[in-house]
Rosetta silent file (secondary structure, phi, psi, omega in degrees, C-alpha in Angstrom):
SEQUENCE: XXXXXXXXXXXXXXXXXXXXXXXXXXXXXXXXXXXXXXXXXXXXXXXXXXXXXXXXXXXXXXXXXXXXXXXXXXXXXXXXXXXXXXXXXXXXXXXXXXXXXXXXXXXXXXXXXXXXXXXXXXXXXXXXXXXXXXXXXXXXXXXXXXXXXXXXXXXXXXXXXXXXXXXXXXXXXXXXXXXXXXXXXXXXXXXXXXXXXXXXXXXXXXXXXXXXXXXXXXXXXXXXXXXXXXXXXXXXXXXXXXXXXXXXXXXXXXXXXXXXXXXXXXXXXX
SCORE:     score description
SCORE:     0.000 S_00000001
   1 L     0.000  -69.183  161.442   15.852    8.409   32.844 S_00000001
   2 H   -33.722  -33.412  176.971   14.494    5.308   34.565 S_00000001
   3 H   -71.508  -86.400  168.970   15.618    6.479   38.033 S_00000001
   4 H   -32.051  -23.605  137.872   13.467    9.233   37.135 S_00000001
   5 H   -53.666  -73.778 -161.810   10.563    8.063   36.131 S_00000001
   6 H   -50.742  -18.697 -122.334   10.405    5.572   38.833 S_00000001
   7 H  -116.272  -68.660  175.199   11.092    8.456   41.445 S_00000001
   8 H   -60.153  -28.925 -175.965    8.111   10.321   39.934 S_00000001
   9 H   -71.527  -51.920  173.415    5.877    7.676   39.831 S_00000001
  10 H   -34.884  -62.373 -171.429    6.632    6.772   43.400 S_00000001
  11 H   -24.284  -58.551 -156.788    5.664   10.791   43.999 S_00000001
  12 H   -92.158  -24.707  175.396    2.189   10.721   42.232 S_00000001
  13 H   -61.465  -33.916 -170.762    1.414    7.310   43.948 S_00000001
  14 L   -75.515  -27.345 -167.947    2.048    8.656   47.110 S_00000001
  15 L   -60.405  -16.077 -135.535   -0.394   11.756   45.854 S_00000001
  16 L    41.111   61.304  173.205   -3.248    8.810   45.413 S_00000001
  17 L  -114.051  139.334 -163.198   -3.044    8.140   41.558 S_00000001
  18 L  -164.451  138.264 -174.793   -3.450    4.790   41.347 S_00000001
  19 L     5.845   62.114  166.878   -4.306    2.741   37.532 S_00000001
  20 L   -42.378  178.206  175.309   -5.826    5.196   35.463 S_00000001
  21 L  -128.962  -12.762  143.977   -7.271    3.543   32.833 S_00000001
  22 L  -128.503  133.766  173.132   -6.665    6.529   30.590 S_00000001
  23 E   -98.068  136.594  179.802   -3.961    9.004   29.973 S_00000001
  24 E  -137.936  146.502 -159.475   -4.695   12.195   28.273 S_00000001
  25 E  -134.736  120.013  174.396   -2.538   15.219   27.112 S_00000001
  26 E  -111.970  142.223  176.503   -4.631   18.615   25.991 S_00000001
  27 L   -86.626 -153.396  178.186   -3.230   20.626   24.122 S_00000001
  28 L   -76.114  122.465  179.164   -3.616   24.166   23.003 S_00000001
  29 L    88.471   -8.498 -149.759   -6.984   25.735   23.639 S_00000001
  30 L  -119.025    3.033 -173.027   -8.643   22.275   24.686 S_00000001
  31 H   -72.395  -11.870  151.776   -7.022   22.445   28.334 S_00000001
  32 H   -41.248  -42.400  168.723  -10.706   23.210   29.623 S_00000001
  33 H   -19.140  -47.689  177.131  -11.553   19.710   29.054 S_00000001
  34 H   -73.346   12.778  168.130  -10.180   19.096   32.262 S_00000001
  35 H   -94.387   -1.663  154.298  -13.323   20.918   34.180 S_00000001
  36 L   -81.041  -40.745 -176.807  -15.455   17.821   33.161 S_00000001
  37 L   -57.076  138.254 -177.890  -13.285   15.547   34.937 S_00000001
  38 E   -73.908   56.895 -128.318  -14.455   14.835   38.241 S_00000001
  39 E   -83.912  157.351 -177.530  -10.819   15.430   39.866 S_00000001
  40 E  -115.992  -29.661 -162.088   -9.747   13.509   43.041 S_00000001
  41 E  -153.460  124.298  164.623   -6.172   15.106   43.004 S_00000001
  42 E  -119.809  121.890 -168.967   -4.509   17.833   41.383 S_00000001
  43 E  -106.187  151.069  128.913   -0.735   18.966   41.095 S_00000001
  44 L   -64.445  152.429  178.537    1.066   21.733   39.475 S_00000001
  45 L   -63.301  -47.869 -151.634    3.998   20.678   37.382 S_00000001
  46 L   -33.602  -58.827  172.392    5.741   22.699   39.605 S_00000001
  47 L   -56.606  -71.258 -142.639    5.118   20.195   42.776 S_00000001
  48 L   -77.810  118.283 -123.603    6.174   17.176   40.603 S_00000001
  49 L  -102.999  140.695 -167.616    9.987   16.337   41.216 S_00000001
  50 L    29.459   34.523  140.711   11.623   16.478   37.199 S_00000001
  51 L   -67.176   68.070 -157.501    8.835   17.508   35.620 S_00000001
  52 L   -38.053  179.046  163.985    9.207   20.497   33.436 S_00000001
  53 L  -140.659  126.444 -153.704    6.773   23.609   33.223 S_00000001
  54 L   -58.057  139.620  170.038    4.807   24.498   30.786 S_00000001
  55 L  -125.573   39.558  165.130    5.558   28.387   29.567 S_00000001
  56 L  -127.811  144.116  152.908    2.973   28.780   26.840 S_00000001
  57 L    -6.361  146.809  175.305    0.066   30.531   26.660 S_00000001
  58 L    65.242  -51.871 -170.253   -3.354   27.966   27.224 S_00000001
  59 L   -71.381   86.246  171.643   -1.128   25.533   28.632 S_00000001
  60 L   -43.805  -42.092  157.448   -2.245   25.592   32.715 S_00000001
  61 L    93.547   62.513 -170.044    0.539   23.538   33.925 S_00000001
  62 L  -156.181  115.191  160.018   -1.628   21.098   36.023 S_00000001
  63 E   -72.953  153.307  169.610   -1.698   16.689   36.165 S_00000001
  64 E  -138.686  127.143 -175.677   -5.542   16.092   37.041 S_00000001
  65 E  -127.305  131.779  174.383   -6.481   12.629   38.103 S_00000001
  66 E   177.960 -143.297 -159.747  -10.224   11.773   38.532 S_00000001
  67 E  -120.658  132.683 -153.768  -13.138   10.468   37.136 S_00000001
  68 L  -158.460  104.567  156.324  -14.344   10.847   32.945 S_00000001
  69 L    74.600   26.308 -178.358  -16.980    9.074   31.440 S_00000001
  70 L    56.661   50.280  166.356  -17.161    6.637   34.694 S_00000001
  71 L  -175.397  150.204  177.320  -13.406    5.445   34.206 S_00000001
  72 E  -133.294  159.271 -114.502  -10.732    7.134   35.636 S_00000001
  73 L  -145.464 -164.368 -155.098   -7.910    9.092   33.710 S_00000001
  74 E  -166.650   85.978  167.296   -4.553   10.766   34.449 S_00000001
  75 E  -115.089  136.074 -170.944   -4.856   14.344   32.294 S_00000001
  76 E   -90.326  121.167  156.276   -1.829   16.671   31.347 S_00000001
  77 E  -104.612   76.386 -158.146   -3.333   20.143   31.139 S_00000001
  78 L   117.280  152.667 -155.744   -0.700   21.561   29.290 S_00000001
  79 L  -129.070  147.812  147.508    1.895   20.122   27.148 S_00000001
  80 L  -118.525  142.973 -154.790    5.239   20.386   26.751 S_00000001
  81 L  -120.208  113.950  168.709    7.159   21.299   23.348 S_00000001
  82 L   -20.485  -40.062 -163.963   10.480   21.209   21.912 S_00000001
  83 L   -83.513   -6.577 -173.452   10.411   24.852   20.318 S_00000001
  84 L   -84.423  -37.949  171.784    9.970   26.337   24.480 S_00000001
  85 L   148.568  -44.021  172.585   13.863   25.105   24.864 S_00000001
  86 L   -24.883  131.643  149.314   13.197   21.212   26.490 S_00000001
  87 L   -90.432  160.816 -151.196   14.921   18.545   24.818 S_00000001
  88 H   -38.885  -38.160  170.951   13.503   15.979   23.507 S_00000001
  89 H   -53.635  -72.944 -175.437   13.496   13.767   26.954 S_00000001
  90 H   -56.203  -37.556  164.206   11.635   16.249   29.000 S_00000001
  91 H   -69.220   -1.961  169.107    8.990   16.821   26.256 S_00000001
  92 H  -129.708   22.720  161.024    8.132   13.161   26.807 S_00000001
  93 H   -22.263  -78.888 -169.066    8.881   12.683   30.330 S_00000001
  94 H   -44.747  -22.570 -174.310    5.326   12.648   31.028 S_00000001
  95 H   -74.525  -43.824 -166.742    4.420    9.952   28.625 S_00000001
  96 H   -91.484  -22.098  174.075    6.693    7.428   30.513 S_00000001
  97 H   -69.883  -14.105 -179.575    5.460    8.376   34.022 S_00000001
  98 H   -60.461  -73.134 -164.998    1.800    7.430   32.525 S_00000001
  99 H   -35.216  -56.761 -157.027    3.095    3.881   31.511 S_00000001
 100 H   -70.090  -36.783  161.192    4.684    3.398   34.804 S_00000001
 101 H   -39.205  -35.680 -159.187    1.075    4.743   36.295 S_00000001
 102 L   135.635  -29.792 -168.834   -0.552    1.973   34.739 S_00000001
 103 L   -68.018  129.722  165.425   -1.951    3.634   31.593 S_00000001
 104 L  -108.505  -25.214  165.863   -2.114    1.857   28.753 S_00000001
 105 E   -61.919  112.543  140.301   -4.667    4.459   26.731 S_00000001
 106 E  -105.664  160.935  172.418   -3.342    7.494   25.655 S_00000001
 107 E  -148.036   94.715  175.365   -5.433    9.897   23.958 S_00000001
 108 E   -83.519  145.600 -179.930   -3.669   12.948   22.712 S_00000001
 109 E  -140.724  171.509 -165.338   -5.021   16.261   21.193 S_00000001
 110 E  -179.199 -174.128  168.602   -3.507   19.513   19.873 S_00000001
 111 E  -132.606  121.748  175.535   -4.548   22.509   16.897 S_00000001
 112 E  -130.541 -158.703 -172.684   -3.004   22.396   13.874 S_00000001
 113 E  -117.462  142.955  165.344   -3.192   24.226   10.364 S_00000001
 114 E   -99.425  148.537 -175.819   -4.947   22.029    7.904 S_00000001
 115 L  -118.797  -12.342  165.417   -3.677   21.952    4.592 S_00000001
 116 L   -54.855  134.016 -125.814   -6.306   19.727    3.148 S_00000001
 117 L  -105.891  -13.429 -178.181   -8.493   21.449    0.899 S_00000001
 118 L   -91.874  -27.519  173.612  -11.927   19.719    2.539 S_00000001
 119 L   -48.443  140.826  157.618  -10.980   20.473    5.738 S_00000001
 120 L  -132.048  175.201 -164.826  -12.416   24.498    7.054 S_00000001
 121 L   -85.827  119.917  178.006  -11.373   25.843   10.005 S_00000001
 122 L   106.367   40.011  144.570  -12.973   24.383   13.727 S_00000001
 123 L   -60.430  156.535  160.081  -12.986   20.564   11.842 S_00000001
 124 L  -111.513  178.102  169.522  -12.266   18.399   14.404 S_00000001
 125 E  -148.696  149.882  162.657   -9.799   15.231   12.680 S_00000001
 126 E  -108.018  155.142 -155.373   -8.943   12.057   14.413 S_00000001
 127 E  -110.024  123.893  157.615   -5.460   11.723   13.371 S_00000001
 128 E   -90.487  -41.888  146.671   -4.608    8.256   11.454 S_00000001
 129 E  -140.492 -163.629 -163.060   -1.163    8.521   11.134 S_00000001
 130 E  -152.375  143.037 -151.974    1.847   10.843   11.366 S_00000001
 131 E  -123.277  154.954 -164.839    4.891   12.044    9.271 S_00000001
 132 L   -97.893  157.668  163.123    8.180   12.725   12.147 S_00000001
 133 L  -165.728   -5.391  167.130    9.834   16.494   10.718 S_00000001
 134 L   -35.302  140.021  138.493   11.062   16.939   14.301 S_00000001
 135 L   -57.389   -1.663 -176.212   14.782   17.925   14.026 S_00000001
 136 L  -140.119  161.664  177.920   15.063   15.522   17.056 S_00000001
 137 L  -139.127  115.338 -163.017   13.815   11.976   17.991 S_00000001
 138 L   -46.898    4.061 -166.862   12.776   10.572   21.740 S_00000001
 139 L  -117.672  -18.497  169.094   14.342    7.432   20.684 S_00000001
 140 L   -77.675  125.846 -169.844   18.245    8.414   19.645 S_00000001
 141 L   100.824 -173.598 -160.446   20.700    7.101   21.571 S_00000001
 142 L   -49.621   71.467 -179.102   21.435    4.444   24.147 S_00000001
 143 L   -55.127  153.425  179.985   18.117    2.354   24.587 S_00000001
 144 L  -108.016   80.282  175.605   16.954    1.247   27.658 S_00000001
 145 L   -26.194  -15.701 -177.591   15.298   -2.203   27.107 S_00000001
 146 L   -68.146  -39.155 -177.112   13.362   -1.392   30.614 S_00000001
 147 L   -67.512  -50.381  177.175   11.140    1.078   28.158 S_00000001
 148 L  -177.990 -139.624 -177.633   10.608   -0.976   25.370 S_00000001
 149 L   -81.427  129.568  179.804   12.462   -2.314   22.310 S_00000001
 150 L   -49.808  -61.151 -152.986   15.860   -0.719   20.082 S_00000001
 151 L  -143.993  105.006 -119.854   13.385   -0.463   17.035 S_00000001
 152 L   -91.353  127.129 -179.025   10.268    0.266   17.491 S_00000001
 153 L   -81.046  116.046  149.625    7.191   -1.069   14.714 S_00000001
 154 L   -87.186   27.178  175.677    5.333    1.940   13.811 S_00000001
 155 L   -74.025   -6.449  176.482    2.814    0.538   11.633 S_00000001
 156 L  -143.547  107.956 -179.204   -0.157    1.593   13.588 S_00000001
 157 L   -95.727  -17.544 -143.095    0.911    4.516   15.438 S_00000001
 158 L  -136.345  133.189 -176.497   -3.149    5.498   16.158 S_00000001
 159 L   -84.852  146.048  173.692   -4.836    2.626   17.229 S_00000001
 160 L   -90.095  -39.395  130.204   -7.428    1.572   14.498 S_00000001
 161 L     4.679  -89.600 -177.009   -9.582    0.229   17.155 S_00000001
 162 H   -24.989  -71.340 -176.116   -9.318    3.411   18.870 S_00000001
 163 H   -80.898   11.939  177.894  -10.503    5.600   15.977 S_00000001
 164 H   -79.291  -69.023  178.890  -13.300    2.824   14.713 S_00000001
 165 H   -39.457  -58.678 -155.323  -14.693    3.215   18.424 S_00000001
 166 H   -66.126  -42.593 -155.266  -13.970    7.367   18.226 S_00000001
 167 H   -79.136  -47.434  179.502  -15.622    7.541   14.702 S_00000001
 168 H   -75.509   25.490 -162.173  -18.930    5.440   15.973 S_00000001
 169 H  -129.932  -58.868 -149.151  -19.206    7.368   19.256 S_00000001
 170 H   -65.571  -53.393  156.787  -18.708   10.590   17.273 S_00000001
 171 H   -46.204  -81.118 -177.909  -22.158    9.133   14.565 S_00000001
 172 H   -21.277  -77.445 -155.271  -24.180    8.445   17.974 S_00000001
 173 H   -81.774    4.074  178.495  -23.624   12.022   19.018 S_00000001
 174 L    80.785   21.082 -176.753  -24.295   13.665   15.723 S_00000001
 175 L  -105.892  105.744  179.123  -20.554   15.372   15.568 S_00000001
 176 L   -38.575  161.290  147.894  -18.916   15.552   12.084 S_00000001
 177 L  -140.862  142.360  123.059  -15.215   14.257   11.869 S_00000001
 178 L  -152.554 -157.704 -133.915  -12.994   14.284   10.074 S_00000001
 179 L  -124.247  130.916  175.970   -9.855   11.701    9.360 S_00000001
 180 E  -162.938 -172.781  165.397   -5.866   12.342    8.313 S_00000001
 181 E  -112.440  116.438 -131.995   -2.681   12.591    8.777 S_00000001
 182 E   -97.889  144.130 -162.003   -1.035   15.147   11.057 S_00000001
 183 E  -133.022  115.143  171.834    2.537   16.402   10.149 S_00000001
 184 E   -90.709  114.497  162.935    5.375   17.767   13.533 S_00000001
 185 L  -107.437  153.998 -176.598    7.436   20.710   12.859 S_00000001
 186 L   -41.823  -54.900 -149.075    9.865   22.206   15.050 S_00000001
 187 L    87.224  171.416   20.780    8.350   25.035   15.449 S_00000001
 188 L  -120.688   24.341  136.898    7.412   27.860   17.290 S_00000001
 189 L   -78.186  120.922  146.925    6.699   29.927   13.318 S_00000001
 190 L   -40.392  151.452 -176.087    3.294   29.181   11.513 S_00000001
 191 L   -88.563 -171.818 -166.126    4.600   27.870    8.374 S_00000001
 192 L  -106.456  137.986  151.360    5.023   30.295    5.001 S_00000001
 193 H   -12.800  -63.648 -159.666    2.841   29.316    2.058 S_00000001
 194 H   -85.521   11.557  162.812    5.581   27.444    0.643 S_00000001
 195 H   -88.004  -19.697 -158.531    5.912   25.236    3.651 S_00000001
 196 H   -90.333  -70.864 -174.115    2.281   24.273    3.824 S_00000001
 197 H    -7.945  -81.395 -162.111    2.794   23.496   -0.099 S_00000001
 198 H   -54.121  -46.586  176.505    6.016   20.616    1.129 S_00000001
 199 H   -35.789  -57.938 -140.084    3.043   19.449    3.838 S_00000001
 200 H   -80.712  -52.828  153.188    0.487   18.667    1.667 S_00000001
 201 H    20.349  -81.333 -176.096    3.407   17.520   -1.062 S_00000001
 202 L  -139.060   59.895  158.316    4.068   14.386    1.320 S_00000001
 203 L    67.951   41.713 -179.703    0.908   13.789    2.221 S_00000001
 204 L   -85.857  155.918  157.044    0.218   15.224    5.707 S_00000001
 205 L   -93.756  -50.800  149.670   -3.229   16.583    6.146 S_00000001
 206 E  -110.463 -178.636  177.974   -2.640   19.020    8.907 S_00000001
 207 E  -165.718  123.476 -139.923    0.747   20.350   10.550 S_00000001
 208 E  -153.077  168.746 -161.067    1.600   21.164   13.962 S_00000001
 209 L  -123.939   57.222 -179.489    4.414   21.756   16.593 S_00000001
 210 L   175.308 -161.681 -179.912    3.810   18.636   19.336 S_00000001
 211 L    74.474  -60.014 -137.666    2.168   15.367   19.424 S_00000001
 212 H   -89.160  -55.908  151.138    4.151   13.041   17.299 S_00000001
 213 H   -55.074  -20.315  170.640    6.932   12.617   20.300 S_00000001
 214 H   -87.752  -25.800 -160.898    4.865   11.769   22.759 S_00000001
 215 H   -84.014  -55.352  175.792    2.978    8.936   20.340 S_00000001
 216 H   -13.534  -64.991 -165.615    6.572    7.900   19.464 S_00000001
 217 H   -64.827  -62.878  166.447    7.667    7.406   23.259 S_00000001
 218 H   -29.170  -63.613 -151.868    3.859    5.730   23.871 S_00000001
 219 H   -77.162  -62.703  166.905    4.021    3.552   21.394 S_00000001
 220 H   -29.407  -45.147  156.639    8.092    2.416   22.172 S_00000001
 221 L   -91.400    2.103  173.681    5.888    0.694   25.455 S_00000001
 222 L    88.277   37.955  151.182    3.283   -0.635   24.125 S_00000001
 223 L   -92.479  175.962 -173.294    0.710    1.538   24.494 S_00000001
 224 E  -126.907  133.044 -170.187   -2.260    2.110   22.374 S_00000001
 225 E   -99.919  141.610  165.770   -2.842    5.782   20.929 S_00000001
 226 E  -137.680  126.889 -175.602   -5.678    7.918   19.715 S_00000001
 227 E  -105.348  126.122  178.412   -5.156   11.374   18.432 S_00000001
 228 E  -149.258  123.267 -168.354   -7.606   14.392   17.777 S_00000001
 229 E  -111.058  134.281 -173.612   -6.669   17.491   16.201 S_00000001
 230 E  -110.584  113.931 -154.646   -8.541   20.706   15.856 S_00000001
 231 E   -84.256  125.871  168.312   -8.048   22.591   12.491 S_00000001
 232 E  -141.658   19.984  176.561   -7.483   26.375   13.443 S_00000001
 233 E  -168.634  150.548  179.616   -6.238   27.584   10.825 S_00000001
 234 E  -109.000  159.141  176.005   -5.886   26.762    6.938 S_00000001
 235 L  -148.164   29.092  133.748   -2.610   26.650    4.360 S_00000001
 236 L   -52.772  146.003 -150.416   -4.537   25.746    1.725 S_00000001
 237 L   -76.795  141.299 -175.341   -3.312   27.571   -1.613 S_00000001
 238 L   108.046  -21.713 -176.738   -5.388   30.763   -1.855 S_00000001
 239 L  -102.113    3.735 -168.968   -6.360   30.721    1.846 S_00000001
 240 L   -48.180  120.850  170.098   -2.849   31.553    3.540 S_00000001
 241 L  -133.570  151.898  150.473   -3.742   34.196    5.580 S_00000001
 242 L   -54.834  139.630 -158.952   -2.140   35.741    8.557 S_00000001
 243 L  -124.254  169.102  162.735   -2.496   33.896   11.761 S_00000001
 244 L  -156.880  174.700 -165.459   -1.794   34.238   15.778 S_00000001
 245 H   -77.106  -25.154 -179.891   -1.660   32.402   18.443 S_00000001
 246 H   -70.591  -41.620 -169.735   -4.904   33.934   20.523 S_00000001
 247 H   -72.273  -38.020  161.455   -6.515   33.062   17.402 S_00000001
 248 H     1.290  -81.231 -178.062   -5.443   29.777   17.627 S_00000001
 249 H   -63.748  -33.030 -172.953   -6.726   29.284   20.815 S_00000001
 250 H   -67.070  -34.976 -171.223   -9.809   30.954   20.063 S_00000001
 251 H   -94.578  -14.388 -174.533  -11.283   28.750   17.320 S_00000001
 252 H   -82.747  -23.764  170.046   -9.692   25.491   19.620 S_00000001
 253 H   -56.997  -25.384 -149.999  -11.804   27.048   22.415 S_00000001
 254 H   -95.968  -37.907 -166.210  -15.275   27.187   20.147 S_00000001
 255 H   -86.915  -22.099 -160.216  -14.491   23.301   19.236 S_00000001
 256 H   -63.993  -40.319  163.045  -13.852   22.648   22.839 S_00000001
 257 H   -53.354 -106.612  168.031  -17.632   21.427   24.096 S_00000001
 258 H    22.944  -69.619  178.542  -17.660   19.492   21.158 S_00000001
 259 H   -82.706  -55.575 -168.623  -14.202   17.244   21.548 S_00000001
 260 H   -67.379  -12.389  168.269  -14.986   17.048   25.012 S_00000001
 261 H   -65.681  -44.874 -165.949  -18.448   15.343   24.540 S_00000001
 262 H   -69.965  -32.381  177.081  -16.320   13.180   21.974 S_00000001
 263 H  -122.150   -8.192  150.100  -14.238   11.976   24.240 S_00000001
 264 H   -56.280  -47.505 -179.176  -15.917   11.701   27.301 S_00000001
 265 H   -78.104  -22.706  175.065  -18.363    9.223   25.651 S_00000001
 266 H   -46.165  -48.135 -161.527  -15.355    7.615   23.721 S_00000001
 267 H   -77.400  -14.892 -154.488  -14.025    6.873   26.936 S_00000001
 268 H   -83.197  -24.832 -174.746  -17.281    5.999   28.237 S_00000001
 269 L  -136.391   27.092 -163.318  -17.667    2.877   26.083 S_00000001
 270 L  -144.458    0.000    0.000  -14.145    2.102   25.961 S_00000001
C-alpha cells in the first residue's frame, strides 16, 4: 500500500498538484460543486496509476485541483464505495494519496436518509460524529506505522473547530443547518422500515452507504475532518416511503448551490 501511494503521488505531482490546502470528496448529487473550482488540472481516475473507477451513477470519475474560495483544494468528483465490489483499501486509496499531497483538511459530503424526526428532506447536516456498521474496517490487519498509529483515538472524528467555523459561515450566509450523527451501512439497498427503526435506536441521525471509511483512514494520519450530509430522503416512522436513486440525486442536486456557497466561504475563512 505505501509503494502505492507513493507511486501515485509521485504521478499527480508530476501532473502539477502541489500542497492543496484542502481535500474534498463529493459525493452523490453534489459532484457539480466542482464547476466552482477554478481548475488548473484535471484527471480521470482512469489516467491515475491504482486508482479505481467510479461505476455509479452522479459519480464523474474526475481528481480536480484548482482554486476555491482563494485557497487551493484537491477534489474527488466521485467517490468510491464498498457495495460497487472494492475492498475496503481501494475505497480509501484516495484519502492516503491526499495526505501524501500535503492535505491536511478534508471535507467530505454525501446524501443520506434522515431518520431524525426534525430533519425534512433537502436539510443540509454537518455531521458531528459517526457510528462504523461497515461489515469491513480500513484499519484490519497488519499496520503500517508509515500511515499512522495501531489504534487510532477517535474521539473527535469531525473536527469541532471545523464545524464551529462551518456553523458561523453558514449564520453569515443566512443557510439553515442542521447538526448529527451520520450512520455507514454496507449497502447498495435503502434500508426497510425496520432498519431505519435500529438507526435511530443507537442514535444515528441519518444513514448512508460511504463516508465513515474515508474519515477513519483521514483521521489514522492526522488529519482534521468536516462532514456535510444532505438529507434526501426520510425513515422516519410514518414517512417510509419508496425511494430511488435519481431521486436521490435529484433533491442532492436542488441543495447543491446551497452547500457549495457553504463551503466555498467555509474554506474561504479557513
Amino acid at each position: 500500500m505505501w509503494d502505492k501511494v507513493q507511486e501515485t503521488v509521485q504521478y499527480l505531482k508530476e501532473k502539477g498538484i502541489s500542497n492543496p490546502a484542502f481535500g474534498i470528496v463529493l459525493g452523490t448529487g453534489l459532484g457539480n460543486l466542482a464547476n466552482d473550482i477554478k481548475a488548473h488540472v484535471r484527471i480521470s481516475y482512469e489516467e491515475i496509476p491504482h486508482f479505481p473507477v467510479s461505476t455509479v451513477k452522479g459519480h464523474q470519475g474526475e481528481l480536480i485541483y484548482g482554486e476555491l474560495g482563494g485557497k487551493l483544494v484537491l477534489a474527488m468528483r466521485g467517490r468510491f464505495h464498498y457495495y460497487e465490489g472494492y475492498d475496503i483499501q481501494q475505497v480509501v486509496f484516495p484519502i492516503r494519496v491526499m495526505k501524501y499531497l500535503g492535505i491536511e483538511k478534508l471535507i467530505v459530503s454525501n446524501a443520506s436518509g434522515g431518520v431524525n424526526p426534525d430533519f425534512s428532506v433537502g436539510d443540509i447536516m454537518l455531521i458531528s460524529d459517526h457510528i462504523n456498521f461497515m461489515p469491513e474496517h480500513p484499519l484490519r490487519g497488519p499496520n503500517d506505522e508509515r500511515f499512522g498509529p495501531r489504534f487510532v483515538d477517535m474521539h473527535e472524528p469531525y473536527s469541532l473547530d471545523m464545524i464551529a467555523s462551518m456553523e458561523s459561515v453558514a449564520e453569515k450566509l443566512d443557510i439553515p443547518v442542521q447538526k448529527g450523527v451520520y450512520l455507514a451501512l454496507q449497502g447498495p439497498t435503502f434500508e426497510t422500515p425496520a432498519e431505519y427503526v435500529m438507526v435511530k435506536v443507537v442514535g444515528a441521525d441519518t444513514v448512508g452507504m460511504s463516508t465513515v471509511p474515508e474519515v477513519i483512514v483521514a483521521k489514522h494520519m492526522g488529519m482534521t475532518c468536516a462532514g456535510i450530509s444532505v438529507i434526501t430522503d426520510l425513515g422516519v416512522e410514518g414517512q417510509v416511503v419508496e425511494v430511488s436513486h435519481e431521486e436521490v440525486q435529484e433533491v442532492a442536486k436542488i441543495a447543491e448551490k446551497t452547500v457549495c456557497k457553504l463551503v466555498t466561504e467555509f474554506i474561504a475563512v479557513n
